[in-house]
N, C-alpha and C positions, 0 to 999 in steps of 0.2 A: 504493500500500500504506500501511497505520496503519505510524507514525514507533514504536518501541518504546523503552520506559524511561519510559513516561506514570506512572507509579504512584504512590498515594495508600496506604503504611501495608501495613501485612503481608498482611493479607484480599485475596484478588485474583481475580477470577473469570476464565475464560479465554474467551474469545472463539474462534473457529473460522474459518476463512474455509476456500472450496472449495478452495484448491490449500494443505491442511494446514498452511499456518504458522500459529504461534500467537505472539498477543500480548497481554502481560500490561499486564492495567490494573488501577488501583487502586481503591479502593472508587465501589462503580457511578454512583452519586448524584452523586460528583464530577470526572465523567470531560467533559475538554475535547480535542477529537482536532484534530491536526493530520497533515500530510502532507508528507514524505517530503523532497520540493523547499524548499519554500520555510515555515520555524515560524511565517510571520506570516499563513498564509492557514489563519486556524483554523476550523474547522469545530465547530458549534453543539451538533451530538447524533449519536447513532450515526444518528438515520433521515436528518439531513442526508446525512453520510457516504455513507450506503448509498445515497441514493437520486443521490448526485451521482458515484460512484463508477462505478458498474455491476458493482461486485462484489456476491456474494451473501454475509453471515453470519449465524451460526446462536450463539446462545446454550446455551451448558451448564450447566446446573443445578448450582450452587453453594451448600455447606454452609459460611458463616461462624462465626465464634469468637463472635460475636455472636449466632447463632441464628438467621439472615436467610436466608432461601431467597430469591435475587433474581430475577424478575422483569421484563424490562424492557417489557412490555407497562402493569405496573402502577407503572413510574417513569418512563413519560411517555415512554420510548423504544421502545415494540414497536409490532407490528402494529394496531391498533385501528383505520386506517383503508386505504384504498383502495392508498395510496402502499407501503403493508408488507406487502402480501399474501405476497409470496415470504417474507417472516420466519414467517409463520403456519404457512404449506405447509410448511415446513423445522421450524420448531418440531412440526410435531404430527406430521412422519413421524417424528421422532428422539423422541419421547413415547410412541412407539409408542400412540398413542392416549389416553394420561394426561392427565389433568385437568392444568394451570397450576398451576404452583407459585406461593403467595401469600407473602409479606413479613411477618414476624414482628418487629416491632423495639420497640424500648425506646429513642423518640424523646426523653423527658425523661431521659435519664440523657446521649443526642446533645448537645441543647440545653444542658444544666448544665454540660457541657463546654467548649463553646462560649463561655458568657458566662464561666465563669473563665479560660479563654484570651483572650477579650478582654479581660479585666480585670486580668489578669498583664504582657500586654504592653501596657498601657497604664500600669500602676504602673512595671512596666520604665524607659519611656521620661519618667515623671513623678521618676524620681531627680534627671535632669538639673534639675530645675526647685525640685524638694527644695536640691540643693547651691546653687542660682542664690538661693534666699531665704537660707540659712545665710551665702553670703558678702558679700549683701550687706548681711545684719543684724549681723555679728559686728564691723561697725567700730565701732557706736554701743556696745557695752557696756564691748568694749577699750579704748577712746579715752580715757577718765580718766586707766588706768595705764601706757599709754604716751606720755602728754603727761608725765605726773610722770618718765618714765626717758629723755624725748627730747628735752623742753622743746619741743616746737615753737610756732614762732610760730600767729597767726593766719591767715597766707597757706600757711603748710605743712600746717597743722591740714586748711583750705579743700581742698589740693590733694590731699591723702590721702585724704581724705573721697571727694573728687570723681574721684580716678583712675581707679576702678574701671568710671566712668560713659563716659571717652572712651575706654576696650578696649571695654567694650560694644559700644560703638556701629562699634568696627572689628569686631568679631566679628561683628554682627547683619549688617552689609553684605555681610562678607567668606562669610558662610555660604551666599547668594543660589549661590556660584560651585559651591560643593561640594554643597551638599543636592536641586541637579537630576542632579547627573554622579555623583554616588557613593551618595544615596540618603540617607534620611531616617534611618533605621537606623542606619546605615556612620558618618555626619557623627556625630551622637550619642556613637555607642562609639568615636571618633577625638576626641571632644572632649574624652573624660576623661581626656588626655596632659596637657593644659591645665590640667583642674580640678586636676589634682593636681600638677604642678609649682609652678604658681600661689598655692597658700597653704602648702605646704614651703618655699616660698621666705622669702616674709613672716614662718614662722614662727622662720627659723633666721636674720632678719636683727639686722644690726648696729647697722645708720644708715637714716637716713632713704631714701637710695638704694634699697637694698635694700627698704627697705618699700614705696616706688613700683614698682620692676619687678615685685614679687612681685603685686600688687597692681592693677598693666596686665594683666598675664598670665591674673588673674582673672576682671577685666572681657571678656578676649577670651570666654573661654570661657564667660561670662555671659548677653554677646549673643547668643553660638551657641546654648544653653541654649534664651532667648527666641524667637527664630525659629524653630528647629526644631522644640520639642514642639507650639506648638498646630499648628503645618504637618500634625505626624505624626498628632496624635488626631484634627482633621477630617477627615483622610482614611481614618482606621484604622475608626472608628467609625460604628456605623450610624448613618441619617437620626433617628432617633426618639431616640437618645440621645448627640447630638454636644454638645449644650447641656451635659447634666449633668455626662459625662465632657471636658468643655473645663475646666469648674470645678476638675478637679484640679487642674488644672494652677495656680491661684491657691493655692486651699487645701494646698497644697505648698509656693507660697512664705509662704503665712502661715509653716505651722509651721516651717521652716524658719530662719526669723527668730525665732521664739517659740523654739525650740530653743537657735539660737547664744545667748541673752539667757540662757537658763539652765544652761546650759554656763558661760557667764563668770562668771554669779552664784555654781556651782557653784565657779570655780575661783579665785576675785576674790582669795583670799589666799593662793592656793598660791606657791613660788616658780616662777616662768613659765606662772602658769597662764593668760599674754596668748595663751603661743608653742602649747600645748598645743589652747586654743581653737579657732585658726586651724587646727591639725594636725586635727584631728579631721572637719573638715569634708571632707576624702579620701573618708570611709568608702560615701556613696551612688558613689563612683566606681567603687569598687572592687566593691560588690556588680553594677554594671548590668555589667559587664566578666565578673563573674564567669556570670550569670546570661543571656549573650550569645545561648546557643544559642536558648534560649525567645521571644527576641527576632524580633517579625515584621519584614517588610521592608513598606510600605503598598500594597493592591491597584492604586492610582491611579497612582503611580511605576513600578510594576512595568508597566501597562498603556501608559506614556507610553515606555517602554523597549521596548517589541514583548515584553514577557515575561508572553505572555495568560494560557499553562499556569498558569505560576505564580500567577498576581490572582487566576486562577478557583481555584485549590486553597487560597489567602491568607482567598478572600470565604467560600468553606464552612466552613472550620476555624473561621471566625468566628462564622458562622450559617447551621447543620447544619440550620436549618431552611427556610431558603430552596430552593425550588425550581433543578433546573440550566435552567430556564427564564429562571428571577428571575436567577437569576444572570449566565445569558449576555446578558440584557438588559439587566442594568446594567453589563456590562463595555462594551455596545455602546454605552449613554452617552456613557462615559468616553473611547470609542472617538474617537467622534464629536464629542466637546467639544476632545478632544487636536485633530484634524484639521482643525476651524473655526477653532483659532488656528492651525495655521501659515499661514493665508488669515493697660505701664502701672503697673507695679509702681513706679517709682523714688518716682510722689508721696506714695506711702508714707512713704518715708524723705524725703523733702520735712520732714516732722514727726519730724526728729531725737530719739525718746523721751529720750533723757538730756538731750539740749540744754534743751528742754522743760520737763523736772523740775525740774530741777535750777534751771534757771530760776523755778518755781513754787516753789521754798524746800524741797527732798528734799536729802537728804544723796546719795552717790557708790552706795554699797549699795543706797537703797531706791529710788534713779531705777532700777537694774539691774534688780532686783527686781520694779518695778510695770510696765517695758519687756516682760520677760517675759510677767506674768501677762496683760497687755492682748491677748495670743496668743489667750487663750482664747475670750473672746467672737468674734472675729474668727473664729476655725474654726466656732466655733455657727452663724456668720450666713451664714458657706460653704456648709454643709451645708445651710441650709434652701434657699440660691439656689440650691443642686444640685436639691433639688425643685422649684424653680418655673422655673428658667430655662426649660423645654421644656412645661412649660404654660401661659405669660404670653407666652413670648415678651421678646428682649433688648433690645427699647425700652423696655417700663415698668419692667423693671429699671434701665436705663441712666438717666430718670428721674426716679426713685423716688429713687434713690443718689444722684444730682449733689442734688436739692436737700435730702436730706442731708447731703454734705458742705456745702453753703452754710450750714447751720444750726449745723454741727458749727465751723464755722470762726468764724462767727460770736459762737460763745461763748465760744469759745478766746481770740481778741481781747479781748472784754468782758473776760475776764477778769484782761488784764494792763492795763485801762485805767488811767490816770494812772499808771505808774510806768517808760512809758518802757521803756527796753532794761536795767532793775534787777531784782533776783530779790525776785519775792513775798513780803511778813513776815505775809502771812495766811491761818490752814492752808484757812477756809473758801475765798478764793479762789483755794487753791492745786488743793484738791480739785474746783472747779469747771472750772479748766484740767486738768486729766485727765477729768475727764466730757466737755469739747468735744472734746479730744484722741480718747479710744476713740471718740464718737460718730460724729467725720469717719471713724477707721477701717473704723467698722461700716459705714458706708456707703459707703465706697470699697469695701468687700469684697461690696457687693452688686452695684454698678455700674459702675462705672471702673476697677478693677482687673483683675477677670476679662476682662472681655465685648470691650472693642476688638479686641483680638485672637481672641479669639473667631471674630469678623464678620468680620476682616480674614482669617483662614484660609479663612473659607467663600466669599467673593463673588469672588475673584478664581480666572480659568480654573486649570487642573490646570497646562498646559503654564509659566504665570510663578508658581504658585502663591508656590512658596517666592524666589523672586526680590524678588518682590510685596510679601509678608511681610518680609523680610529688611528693605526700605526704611523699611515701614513703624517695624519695629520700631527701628530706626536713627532716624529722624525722636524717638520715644518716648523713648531715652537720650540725644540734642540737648537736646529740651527738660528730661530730668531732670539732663543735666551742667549746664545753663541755671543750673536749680533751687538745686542743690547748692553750686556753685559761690557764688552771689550770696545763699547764706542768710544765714551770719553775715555780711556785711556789709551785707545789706538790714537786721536785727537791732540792728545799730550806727547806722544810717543813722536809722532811721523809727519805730525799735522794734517791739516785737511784738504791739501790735495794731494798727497798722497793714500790719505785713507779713501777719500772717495773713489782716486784709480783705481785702488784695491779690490771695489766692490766693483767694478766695472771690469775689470778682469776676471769674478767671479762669473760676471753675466754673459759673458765671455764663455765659459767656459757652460753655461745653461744654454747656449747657443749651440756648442755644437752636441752636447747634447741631446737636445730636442731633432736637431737638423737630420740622425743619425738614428737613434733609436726609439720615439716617440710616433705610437701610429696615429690613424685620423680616426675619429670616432662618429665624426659625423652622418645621420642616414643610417646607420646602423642600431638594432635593436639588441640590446646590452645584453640578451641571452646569447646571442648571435655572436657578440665583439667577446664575450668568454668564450666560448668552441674556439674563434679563430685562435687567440693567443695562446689556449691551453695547445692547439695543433700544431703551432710555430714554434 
């Protein structure tokens, strides 16, 4: 017998079978059946069903809120061939002779649903990623007025700077455990316990102490942040637009960053307007917590869970226009990908805006000031990679960017040449270290920033996805604690054009890299892009 409680939404047509039970399912299109024994032996379509059953059912003509007289001969499930003669026989004695009812429907109003459902919960899950650039931009603006109220040395300045980088990196690892067993969703809306103790703490500290825990606390929930959304949009999102909606997830930590800078700029003379800054970066926590129920769980998780029902009613709600054909064939992928295995953000801040400036001969105010507005080109250059990533494809972006930033880096050095680790007394070469400065951004913002992770969500199987991920992104905050940590005193050591070359030699070396061993993932479906490189 059909397992009962399948239902999809208020609209429900009834089903029939010969010995008068009735079982309600929910809207026709989106109907996944299973049986009775055992919820993982699911069954494809009602004609599988019926034909593997030996039961007989009969369809009854159903008037939806929608206006659909449903059909299942014209949705792919009735008689039309050999196999459903008995549906016909049964349908046209209970028609008493009437013509088939036809399908009336308003599939663009289906569809526009559709994409802003997946665009809600995809903005949902891009809060996490929002708060992730807020905190880890908001040290660079505060950092003036709490050396002035803390005095920290050079090594404490380093280590605050840089704490945030080894929570990260516990949190990116430690997510691996939880975002297979509790779901991509779950880890997310359990992470914002984190986000928001994390800089209430820092905000309401005393001492230094207190600025580091608050501050580790932040970084766990940072690293989580990182691993988890691009985990959750590769798999949430269709094939044809994983590229563009991966990009949020960058173009969120821009503004993010661009936000906290204006926030501090906003509050730079209040009194505590250090503790307020910090406070306020709560707020995307609070809205993804608030906005929970909206929140999908990802088809791919759910399918590695034996929770079929659910992926197939996950993949529709997403795209109403996919066939339950399309559909049950790509849950069978998924299926099959699960079953064959059991056989970049920190270099960002690498370029300390204040440090920077301030260095180039800016006063406390206008480094805050110009750290902000530098947000803005960066989200332009987002938006357009948002258009091109899923027509170029992530190599020539990936690129394109690296030897931008080698260019960008490059002028950034010239432009402290001869004076050593001393701040600028020339405003032309001061203005020319902010031109290399945004330049390396704009270009990190096309290539290195977003796209690693990107690629790193899509190639690796379903079953270690976020495991996979988690390492990866863990390896990414190593090398930005690396970064962070050795800045000022790489700065002291070699000065700043030389340490800038230094990094530009690194990119350098991500160049040929990528040029050599990185494939293109574009147009490909991520079950697909694991076969090939498990083959290669």
């Amino acid at each position: 017998m059909l397992r009962e409680g399948i239902i999809v939404g208020s609209d429900t047509p009834i089903l029939e079978s010969m010995d008068d039970n009735e079982v309600q399912i929910g809207e026709v299109q989106s109907l996944l059946l299973s049986d009775d024994n055992n919820n993982n032996n699911t069954v494809g379509s009602i004609n599988e069903y019926y034909n593997t059953s030996g039961n007989s059912y009969q369809w009854v003509q159903h008037q939806n809120s929608h206006n659909q007289i449903i059909d299942p001969n014209l949705l792919g499930y009735g008689g039309l061939n050999s196999d459903n003669n008995n549906y016909n026989n049964n349908n046209n004695n209970n028609n008493n002779g009437n013509n088939s009812p036809v399908i009336v429907s308003n599939t663009s109003k289906s569809t526009a649903r559709s994409q802003w459902l997946l665009f809600f919960t995809t903005s949902l899950a891009v809060l996490s990623t929002l708060e992730f650039g807020y905190n880890t931009g908001v040290i660079s603006p505060t950092m003036p007025t709490m050396q002035s109220i803390f005095k920290f040395t050079t090594s404490e300045k380093s280590a605050l700077v840089s704490i945030i980088l080894v929570g990260a990196m516990v949190g990116s690892i430690g997510s691996g455990i939880f975002v297979d067993r509790i779901g991509r969703k779950n880890t997310l809306l359990l992470n914002n316990l984190l986000y928001i103790s994390g800089p209430l703490l820092t905000a309401f500290s005393t001492n230094f102490s207190m600025l580091m825990v608050g501050r580790i606390i932040t970084g766990i929930s940072v690293g989580i942040a990182s691993t988890v959304v691009p985990t959750y949009i590769s798999e949430i999102a269709p094939q044809h637009m994983r590229g563009s909606l991966g990009l949020l997830r960058q173009s969120t930590i821009t503004l993010g960053i661009m936000v906290s800078s204006l926030v501090a700029y906003g509050l730079i003379h209040q009194d505590n307007g250090w503790r307020y800054t910090f406070g306020i970066s709560t707020i995307p926590s609070i809205l993804q917590m608030a906005f929970f129920f909206w929140f999908l769980e990802t088809p791919r998780w759910l399918v590695s869970k034996n929770r079929v029902n659910d992926a197939f009613l996950t993949m529709k709600r997403l795209d109403s226009s996919l066939s339950t054909e399309a559909v049950n064939a790509q849950i069978q992928k998924i299926k099959n990908n699960v079953y064959e295995q059991q056989g970049s953000e920190g270099w960002t801040q690498l370029l300390k805006n204040t440090t920077i400036l301030e260095g180039a001969g800016f006063d406390k105010d206008t480094s805050v000031l110009i750290s902000a507005l530098v947000g803005i080109p960066q989200m332009i250059m987002l938006l357009i990679s948002v258009w091109l990533i899923d027509r170029f494809g992530r190599r020539p972006l990936l690129l394109f960017g690296l030897i931008g930033q080698i260019v960008g880096l490059g002028v950034l050095g010239g432009a402290f040449w001869g004076y050593g680790d001393h701040p600028l007394h020339s405003t032309s070469r001061g203005w020319l270290a902010v031109a290399g400065m945004v330049f390396f951004k704009l270009m990190f913002s096309v290539g290195l920033g977003p796209i690693p992770l990107i690629i790193a969500s899509e190639i690796y199987p379903s079953k270690i996805r976020g495991k996979a991920v988690s390492i990866a992104s863990m390896l990414n905050w190593l090398a930005n604690f690396i970064v962070n940590i050795s800045f000022l005193h790489l700065l002291n050591a070699i000065g700043q054009t030389f340490t800038y070359w230094m990094f530009g030699g690194v990119s350098f070396l991500c160049f040929v890299f990528v040029f050599f061993f990185v494939p293109e993932t574009k147009g490909v479906s991520i079950e697909e892009l694991s076969k090939r490189l498990v083959k290669e």
